[in-house]
C-alpha positions in Angstrom: 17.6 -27.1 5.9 19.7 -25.9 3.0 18.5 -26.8 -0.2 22.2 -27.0 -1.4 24.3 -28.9 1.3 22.0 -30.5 3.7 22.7 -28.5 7.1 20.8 -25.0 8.0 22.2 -21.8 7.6 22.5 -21.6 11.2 25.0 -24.7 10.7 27.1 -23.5 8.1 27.8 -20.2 10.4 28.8 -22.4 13.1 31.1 -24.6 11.1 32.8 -21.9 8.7 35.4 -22.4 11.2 35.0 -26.0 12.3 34.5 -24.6 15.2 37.6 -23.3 16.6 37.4 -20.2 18.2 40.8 -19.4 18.4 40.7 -16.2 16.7 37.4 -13.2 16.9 35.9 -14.3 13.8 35.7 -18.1 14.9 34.2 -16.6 18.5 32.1 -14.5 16.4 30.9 -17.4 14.4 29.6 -19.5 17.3 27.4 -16.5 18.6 26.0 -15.6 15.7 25.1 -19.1 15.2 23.9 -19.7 18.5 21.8 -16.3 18.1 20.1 -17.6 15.0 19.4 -20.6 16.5 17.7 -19.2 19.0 15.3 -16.4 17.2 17.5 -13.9 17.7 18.6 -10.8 15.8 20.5 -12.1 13.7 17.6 -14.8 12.3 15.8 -11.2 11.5 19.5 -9.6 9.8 19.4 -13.0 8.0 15.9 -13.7 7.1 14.8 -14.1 3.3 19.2 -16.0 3.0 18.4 -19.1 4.9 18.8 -21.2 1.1 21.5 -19.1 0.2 24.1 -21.4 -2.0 27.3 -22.2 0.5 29.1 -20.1 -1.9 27.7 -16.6 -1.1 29.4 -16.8 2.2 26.5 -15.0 4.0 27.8 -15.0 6.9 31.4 -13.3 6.2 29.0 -10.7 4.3 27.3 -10.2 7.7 30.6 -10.0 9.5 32.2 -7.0 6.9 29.0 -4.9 7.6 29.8 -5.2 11.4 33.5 -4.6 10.2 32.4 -1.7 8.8 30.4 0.1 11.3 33.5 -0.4 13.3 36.1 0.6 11.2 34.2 3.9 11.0 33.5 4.3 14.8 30.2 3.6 15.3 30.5 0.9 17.8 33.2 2.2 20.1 32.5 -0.7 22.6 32.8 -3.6 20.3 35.9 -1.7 18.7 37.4 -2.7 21.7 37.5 -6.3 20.4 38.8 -6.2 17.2 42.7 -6.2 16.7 42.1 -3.9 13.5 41.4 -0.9 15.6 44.1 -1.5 18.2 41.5 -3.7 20.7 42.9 -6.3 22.5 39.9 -7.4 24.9 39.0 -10.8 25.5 36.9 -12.5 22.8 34.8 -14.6 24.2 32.5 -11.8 26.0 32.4 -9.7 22.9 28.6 -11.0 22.6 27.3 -8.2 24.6 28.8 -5.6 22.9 28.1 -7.1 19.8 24.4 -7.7 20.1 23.7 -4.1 20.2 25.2 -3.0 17.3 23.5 -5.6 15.8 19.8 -4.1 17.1 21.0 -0.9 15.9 22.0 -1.5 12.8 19.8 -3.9 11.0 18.5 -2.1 7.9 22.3 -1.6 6.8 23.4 -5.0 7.9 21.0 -6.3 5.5 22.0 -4.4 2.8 25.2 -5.5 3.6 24.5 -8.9 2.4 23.6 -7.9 -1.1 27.3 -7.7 -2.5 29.8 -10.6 -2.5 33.0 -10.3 -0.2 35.4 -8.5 -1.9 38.5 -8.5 0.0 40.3 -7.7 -3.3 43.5 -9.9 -1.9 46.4 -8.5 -2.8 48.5 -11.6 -1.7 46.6 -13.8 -4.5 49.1 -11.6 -6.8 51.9 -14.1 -6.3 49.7 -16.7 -7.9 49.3 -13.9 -11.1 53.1 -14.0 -11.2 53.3 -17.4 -11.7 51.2 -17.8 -14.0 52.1 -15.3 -16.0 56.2 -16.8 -15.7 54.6 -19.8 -17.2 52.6 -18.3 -20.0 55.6 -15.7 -20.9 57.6 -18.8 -21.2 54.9 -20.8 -23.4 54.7 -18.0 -25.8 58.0 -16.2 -25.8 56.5 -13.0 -25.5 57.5 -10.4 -22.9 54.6 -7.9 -23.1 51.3 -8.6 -21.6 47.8 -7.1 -22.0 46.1 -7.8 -18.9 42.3 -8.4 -18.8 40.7 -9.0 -15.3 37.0 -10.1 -14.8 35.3 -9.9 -11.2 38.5 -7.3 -10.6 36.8 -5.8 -7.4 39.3 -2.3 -7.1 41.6 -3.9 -9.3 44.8 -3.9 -6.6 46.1 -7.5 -8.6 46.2 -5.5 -11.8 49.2 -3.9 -10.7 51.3 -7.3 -10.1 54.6 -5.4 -12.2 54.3 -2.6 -9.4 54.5 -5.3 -6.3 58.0 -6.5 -5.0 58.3 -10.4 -4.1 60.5 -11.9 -2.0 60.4 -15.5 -2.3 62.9 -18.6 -1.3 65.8 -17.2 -2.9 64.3 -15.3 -5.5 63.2 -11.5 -5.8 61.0 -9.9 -8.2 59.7 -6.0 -8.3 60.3 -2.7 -8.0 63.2 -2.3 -5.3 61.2 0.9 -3.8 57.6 -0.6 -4.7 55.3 0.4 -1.7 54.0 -3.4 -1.4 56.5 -6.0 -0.6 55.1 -9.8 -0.4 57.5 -11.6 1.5 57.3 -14.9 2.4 56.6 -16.4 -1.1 58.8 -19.4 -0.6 58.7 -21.5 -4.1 62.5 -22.2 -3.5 63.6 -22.4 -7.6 61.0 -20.1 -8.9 62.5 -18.1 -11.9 60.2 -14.8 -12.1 60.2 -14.0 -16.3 60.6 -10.0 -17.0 57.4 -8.5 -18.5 55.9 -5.5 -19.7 52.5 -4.5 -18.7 51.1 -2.7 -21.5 47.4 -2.3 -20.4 45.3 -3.1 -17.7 41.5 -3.7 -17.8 38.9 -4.9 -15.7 35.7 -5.5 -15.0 32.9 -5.9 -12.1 29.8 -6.4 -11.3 30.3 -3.5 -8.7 32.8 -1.5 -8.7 33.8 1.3 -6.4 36.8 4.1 -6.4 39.0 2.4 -3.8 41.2 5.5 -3.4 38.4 7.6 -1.4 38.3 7.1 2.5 35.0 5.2 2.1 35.9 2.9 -0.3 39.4 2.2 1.6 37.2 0.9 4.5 35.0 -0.8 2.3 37.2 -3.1 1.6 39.5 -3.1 4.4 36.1 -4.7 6.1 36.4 -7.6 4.6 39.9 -8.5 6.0 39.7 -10.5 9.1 40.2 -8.0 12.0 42.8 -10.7 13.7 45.3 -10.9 10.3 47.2 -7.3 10.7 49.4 -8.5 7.9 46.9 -8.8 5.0 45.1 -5.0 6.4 48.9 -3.7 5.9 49.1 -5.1 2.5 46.2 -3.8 1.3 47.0 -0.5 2.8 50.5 -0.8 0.8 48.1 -1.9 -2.4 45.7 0.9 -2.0 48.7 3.9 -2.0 50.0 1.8 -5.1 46.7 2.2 -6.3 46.7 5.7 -6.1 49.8 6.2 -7.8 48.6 3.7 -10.9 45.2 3.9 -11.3 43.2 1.1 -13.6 40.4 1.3 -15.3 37.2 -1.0 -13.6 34.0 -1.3 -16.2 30.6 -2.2 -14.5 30.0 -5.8 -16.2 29.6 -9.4 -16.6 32.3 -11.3 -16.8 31.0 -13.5 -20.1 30.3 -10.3 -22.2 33.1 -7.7 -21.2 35.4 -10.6 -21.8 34.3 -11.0 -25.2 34.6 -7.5 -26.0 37.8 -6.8 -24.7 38.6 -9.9 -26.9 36.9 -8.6 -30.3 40.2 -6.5 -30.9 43.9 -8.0 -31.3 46.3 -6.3 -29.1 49.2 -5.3 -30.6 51.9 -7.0 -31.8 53.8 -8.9 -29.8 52.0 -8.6 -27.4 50.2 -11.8 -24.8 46.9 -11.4 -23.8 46.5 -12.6 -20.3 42.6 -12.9 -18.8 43.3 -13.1 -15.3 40.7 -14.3 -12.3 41.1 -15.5 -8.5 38.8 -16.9 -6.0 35.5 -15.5 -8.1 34.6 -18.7 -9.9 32.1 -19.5 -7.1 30.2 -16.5 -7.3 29.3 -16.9 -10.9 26.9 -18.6 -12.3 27.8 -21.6 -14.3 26.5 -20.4 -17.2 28.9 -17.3 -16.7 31.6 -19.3 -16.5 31.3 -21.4 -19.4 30.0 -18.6 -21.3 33.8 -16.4 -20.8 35.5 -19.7 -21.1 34.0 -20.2 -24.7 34.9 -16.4 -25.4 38.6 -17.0 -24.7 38.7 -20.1 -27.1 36.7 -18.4 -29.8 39.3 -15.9 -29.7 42.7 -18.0 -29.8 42.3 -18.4 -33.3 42.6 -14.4 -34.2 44.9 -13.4 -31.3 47.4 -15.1 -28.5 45.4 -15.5 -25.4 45.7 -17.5 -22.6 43.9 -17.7 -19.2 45.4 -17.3 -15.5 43.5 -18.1 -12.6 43.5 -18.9 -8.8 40.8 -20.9 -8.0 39.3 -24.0 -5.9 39.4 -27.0 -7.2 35.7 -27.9 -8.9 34.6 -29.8 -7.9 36.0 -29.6 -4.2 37.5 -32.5 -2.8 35.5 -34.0 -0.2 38.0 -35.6 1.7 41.6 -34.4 2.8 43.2 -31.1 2.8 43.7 -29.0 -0.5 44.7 -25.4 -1.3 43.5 -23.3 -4.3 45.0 -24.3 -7.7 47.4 -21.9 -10.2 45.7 -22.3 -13.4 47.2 -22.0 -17.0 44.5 -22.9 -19.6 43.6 -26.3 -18.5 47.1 -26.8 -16.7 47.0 -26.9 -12.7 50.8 -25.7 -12.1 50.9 -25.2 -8.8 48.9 -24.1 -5.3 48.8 -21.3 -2.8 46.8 -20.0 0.0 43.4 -17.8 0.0 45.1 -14.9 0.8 48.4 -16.0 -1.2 51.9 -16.9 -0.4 53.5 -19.5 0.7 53.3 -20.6 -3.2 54.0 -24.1 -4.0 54.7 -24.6 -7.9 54.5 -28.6 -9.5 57.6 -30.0 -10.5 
C-alpha cells in the first residue's frame, strides 16, 4: 500500500483514468495495471516507485518513455496504435505489441521515471494572459518582466508571440505561428503589454529546438489529443524564432535572485508558474513565496499562477485555479482553454 493515499501503486495506475478506456492511454492504463498486478514487467520497470507521492505521476512518466521509443521508431508495431504516428489500430489488443517493447527496453524505461512530466503546455498560456490583464490593470503598468520557475523549454514565456481567439475577443500577433482558439471567456478584455525580458528556470532543462528535444517533449502529450501535439509544434517553431533563456535551478533560490535587482522603471515584474506546485517540495514552495513578498517592498511584483486547488477538493468536480497573489480569478483546463474568468 501507498504510504501517501492508501491504495497500491498498481491502483492508482488503474484509476488515473477512473477507469475509462475510451481513449489509448486509459487502455494503456488498465494493462499496465493489470501487468503489475500480476508480477509482470512492468512491477520490475516500476520497482524501487511503489511509495512514490501520487504527485509524481509515475505512471504518465512510464507512458512518455514508451512515447518516446515510438515517436523515434523503435517500436514499429506498437506505432501502429498511437494516433500521434498516424496509427489507427484497435486499442484494446495493443497489449501484445506493447509488452515487448516493454522487455526490450527496461533500462531506459526506468530512467525514464527520474524526470517529472514536462509537457510544457502551451495552452496553459491563456491562463498567463489573464492573469497578466488583471495584474496590468492593478498596477497600471504596460511593461512586464517575466520570471518563470519550473519553465521546462520555456514555450509559455512567449505568451505576447501567441494569437488568442476567444468569445468575441482576439489578442496576438495576426501572423503569429500559434493560434489558441477556442478560449471562450465571452467579455474578456485582453490589456496591451510589453514583454521586456523573459527568464526562467528548471530543475532540467533541455534545448527544445533540436530534433531530440522536440520529441522529448512531444512524448509527454497524449498520443489520442492531435490538437495539443499541433500546438506545441506551432510553440516549438515560435520558439525557434524567440529563444529564452532557461537557468538550471531551484525555484526558491533563482527566484530570489532574479528578485535582488529592480527592473527598470515602469516596469511589472510578473513571476509566473502552472501546474508545478505539486512537484515541489513544500518547503520550495513557501521558500519562493516568501522571496516574492520580501521583495514587494523594493520593487512591483506580483505572482501569476495556474494551479490546483491545495488542498484538492475531495468531493465534486473542479478545474485548476488562475491565481493573482492570493486572488483566485478565474479557472481553465490542464491543457488550457476553455477559460472561465469570476465575475
Amino acid at each position: 500500500m501507498s504510504a501517501y493515499d492508501g491504495a497500491t501503486l498498481g491502483e492508482r495506475i488503474a484509476n488515473h483514468f477512473g477507469g475509462s478506456t475510451e481513449h489509448l492511454y486509459g487502455v494503456l492504463m488498465r494493462d499496465l495495471a493489470a501487468d503489475w498486478e500480476r508480477g509482470g514487467v512492468v512491477r520490475e520497470i516500476l520497482a524501487g516507485r511503489e511509495d512514490a507521492p501520487p504527485g509524481d505521476m509515475v505512471q504518465l512518466r512510464l507512458l512518455a518513455g514508451v512515447h518516446r521509443i515510438v515517436l523515434r521508431g523503435d517500436a514499429p508495431e506498437l506505432a501502429a496504435f498511437y494516433p500521434s504516428v498516424g496509427g489507427t489500430a484497435d486499442r484494446y489488443a495493443v497489449w501484445p505489441a506493447l509488452e515487448p517493447v516493454l522487455r526490450s527496453h527496461v533500462a531506459e524505461l526506468r530512467e525514464a521515471l527520474d524526470v517529472a512530466p514536462q509537457t510544457n503546455e502551451v495552452g496553459r498560456s491563456i491562463a498567463l494572459l489573464a492573469g497578466l490583464s488583471e495584474a496590468l490593470r492593478r498596477s497600471g503598468m504596460r511593461k512586464v518582466r517575466l520570471l518563470e520557475p519550473g519553465a521546462s523549454a520555456g514555450l509559455n514565456l512567449l505568451v505576447d508571440q501567441f494569437r488568442f481567439e476567444g468569445d468575441g475577443w482576439t489578442c496576438g500577433p495576426d501572423d503569429a505561428q500559434l493560434v489558441l482558439a477556442g478560449c471562450e471567456a465571452a467579455g474578456f478584455t485582453p490589456e496591451p503589454f510589453e514583454v521586456v525580458e523573459r527568464h526562467g528556470c528548471d530543475l532540467d532543462p533541455f534545448d527544445a529546438t533540436t530534433p531530440e528535444g522536440e520529441a522529448y517533449l512531444r512524448s509527454y502529450i497524449w498520443p489520442h489529443m492531435p490538437e495539443r501535439d499541433g500546438r506545441l509544434v506551432a510553440a516549438l517553431a515560435t520558439l525557434r524564432e524567440h529563444p529564452v533563456t532557461i537557468d538550471r535551478a531551484p525555484a526558491a533560490d533563482w527566484v530570489r535572485d532574479q528578485l535582488a535587482s529592480p527592473a527598470p522603471d515602469g516596469v511589472l515584474t510578473v513571476v509566473w508558474h502552472s501546474i508545478t506546485r505539486q512537484y515541489w517540495p513544500a518547503a520550495e514552495y513557501a521558500a519562493m513565496l516568501a522571496a516574492i513578498d520580501e521583495a514587494r517592498s523594493r520593487l512591483p511584483v506580483v505572482r501569476v499562477a495556474l494551479e490546483d486547488p491545495s488542498p484538492l477538493p475531495t468531493s465534486g468536480t473542479w478545474r485548476p485555479q488562475v491565481e493573482v497573489d492570493d486572488d483566485v480569478i478565474g479557472h481553465c483546463t490542464h491543457h488550457g482553454p476553455p477559460l472561465d474568468l469570476l465575475p
